[in-house]
N, C-alpha and C positions, 0 to 999 in steps of 0.2 A: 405565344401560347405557353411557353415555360414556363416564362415570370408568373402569369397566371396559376399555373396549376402548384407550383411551387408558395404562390402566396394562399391560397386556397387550402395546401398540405398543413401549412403553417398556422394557420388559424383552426383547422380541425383539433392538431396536437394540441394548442393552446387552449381549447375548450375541453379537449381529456383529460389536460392536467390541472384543470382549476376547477374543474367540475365537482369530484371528489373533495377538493379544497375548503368548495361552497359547502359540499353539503355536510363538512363535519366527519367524514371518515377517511380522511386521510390514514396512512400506515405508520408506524414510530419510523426514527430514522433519525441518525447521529452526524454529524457536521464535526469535520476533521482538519484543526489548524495545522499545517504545516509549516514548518520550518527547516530548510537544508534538507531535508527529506524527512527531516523525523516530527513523528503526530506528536505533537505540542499539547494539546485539549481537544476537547470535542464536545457539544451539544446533542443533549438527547431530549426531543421532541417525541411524547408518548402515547399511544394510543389504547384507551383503553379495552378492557374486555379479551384481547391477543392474550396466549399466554405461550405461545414461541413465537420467535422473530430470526429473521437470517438477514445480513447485510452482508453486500460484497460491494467495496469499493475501489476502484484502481487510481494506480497513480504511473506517472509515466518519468522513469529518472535517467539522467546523461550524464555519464561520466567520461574517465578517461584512463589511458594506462600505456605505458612506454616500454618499450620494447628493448630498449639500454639500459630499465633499472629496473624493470618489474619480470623481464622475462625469468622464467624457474624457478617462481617463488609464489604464496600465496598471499596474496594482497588484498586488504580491507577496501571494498568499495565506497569512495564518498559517495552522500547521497541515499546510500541505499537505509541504510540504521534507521527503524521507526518502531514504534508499541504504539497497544490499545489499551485507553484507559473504560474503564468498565461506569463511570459518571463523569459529571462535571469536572471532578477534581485530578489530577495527571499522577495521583496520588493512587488512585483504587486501581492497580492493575492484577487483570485475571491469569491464572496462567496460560500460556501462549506457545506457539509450535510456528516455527520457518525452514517451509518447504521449498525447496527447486525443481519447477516443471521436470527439468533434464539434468543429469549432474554435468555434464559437457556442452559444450560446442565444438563449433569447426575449429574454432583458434585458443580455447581453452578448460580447463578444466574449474568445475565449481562448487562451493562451499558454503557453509553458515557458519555463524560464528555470533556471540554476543557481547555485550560490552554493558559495562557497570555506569551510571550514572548518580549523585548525590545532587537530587532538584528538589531540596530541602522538605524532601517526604520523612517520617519513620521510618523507613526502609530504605534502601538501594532502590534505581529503579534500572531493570534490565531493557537493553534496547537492541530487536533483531536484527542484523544484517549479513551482508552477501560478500564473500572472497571471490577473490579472481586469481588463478594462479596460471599465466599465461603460458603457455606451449608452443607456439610456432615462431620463432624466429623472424620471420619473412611475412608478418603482417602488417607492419607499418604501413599506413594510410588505408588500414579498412576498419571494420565499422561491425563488431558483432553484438548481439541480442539474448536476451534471457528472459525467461517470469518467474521470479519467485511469489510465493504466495505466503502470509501472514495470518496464522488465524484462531482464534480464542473462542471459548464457550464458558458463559456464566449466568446467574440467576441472580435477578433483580427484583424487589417486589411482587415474587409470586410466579417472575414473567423469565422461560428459558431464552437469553439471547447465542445467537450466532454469529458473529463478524468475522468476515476476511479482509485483509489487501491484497489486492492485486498487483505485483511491481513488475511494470513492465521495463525492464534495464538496458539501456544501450549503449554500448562502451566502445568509446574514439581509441582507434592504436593509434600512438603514433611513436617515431624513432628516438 
């Protein structure tokens, strides 16, 4: 009876989301390459007539950090570093703000920080990410957690956008 109702769940969803599809009103919505954690390009799929839009997308990143070489210090997360670009091009970026749910956890303390990139744009391009500046001594072999959030507002043909990320952070201690 599971199988059944779970395949039955599945086919409903599948009929909400192509239904829309069908009939031509779809919502706009951006498609985000990643690489290492950082938004590479993105595709913007349009719909007309809208003249604000919010996107929130998450991403889920694993890192790591040692307790022999990183304890009492504040350390660049790999992984976490990404920007939105505002069109096709990795070139049009809007300005942009990186928040942290919480500035702490159990096992440490947390930060932002940005970093310069030359990705043969006219400009610099600034890329957000997340510090770790470890505090507990004695957590080798655990395993803590964070959200930072990513999030820009710009106007495009007429049309207010809103984007976020979501970065959900999980970070291996080990010795």
């Amino acid at each position: 009876m599971a199988i059944k109702n779970s395949l039955m769940a599945g086919a409903a969803l599948g009929v909400l989301c192509s239904s829309p599809a069908m009939a031509g009103s779809t919502p706009d919505f951006h498609v985000f390459a990643l690489h290492q954690g950082r938004v590479v390009t993105k595709t913007l799929i349009r719909a007309p007539g809208r003249s604000h839009l919010t996107y929130t997308y998450t991403t889920n990143v694993s890192t790591s950090v040692s307790t022999a070489a990183d304890y009492g210090k504040a350390i660049k997360l790999v992984g976490t570093f990404i920007f939105i670009a505002s069109s096709d091009s990795i070139c049009a970026e809007p300005p942009q703000k990186l928040k942290l749910v919480s500035k702490k956890t159990p096992y440490a303390k947390l930060g932002t920080t940005t970093e310069t990139y030359s990705l043969g744009c006219a400009n610099p391009t600034v890329i957000h990410g997340d510090t770790y500046d470890l505090q507990t001594r004695n957590a080798a072999g655990k395993t803590d957690s964070f959200v930072s959030i990513l999030s820009a507002k710009y106007k495009k043909g007429g049309i207010k956008y809103r984007e976020m990320v979501n970065e959900d952070v999980s970070v291996k201690i080990s010795r």
